[in-house]
C-alpha positions in Angstrom: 0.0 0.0 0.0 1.3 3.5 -1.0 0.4 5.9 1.8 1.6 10.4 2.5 2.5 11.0 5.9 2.3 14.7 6.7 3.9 15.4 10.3 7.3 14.0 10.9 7.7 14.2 14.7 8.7 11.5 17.3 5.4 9.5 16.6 5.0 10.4 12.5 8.6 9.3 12.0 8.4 6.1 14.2 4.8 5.1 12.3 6.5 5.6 9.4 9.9 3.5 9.9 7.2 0.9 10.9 5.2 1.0 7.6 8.4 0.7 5.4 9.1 -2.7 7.8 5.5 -3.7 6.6 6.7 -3.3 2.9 4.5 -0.2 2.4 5.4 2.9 0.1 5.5 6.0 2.3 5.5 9.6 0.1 6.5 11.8 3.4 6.3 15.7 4.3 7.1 18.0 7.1 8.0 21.5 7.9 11.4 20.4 9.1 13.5 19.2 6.0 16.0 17.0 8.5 12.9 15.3 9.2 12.4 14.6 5.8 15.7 13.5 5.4 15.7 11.0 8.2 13.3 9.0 6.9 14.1 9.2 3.9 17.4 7.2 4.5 15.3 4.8 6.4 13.2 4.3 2.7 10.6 6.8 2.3 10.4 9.3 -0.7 10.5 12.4 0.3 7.9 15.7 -0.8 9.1 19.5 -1.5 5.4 20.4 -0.7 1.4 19.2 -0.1 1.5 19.1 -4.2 4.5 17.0 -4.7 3.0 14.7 -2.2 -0.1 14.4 -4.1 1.3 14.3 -7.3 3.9 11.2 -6.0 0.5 9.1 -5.3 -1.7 6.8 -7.2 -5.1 7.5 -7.2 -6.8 6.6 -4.8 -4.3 8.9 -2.1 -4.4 8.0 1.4 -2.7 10.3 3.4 -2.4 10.0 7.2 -1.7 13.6 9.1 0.1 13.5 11.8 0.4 17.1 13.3 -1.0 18.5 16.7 -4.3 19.4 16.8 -6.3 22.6 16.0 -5.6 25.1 13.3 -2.4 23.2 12.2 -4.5 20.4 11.3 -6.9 22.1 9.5 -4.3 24.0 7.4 -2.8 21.3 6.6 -6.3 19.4 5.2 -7.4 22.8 3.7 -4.5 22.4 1.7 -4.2 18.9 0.9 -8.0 18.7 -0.4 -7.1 21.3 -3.0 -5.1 18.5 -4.6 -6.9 15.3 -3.6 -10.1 14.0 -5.5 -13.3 15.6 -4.7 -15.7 14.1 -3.7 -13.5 11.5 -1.3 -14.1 11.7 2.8 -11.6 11.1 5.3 -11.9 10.3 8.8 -10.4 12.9 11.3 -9.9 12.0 15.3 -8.4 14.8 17.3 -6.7 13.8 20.8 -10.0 14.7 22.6 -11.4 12.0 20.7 -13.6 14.4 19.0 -14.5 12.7 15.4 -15.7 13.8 12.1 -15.7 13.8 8.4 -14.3 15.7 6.0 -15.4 15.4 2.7 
C-alpha cells in the first residue's frame, strides 16, 4: 500500500519506519526538512510540498496527518483537499477524541 504521511515528529517518523518494515510505500512531508531527510534514509520518498506529495501518489491517495491538533490540522487538510479527489471523505480523530468527516 502507498500511503503520504504529513507530520514527521517523534510519533510520525516512528509510524513511518514501521510502515516501510511492513513493505509499504511512504510519500512523506514535514515543515522540518531534517525530518524529511531522516526517513528518507530509512526508505521513504521524500515531498518538497502538499502538491508534490499528491502528485507522488496513485489515485486513490491516502494520506495519514500527523500534526498537533487545531488550526495546524486544519491548514494542513485545507491544503491537501485542493489537490486530492473531490468528492473523497476522510476520517479525522483529534486527541480529545472528538471525530468527524471531512469530505
Amino acid at each position: 500500500m502507498q500511503i503520504g504521511m504529513v507530520g514527521l515528529g517523534k510519533m510520525g517518523a516512528s509510524m513511518v519506519v514501521r510502515l516501510l518494515r511492513g513493505g509499504h510505500r511512504l510519500v512523506v512531508s514535514d515543515l522540518d526538512v531534517a525530518a524529511v531527510e531522516n526517513v528518507v534514509k530509512e526508505g521513504a520518498f521524500g515531498a518538497t510540498d502538499f502538491d508534490d506529495l499528491v502528485s507522488q501518489l496513485d489515485a486513490p491517495r491516502v494520506v495519514w496527518v500527523m500534526v498537533p491538533s487545531g488550526n495546524a490540522t486544519e491548514n494542513v487538510i485545507q491544503s491537501l483537499a485542493e489537490g486530492l479527489q473531490a468528492g473523497v471523505c476522510g476520517r479525522l480523530r483529534d486527541y480529545a477524541g472528538e471525530e468527524r468527516i471531512q469530505s
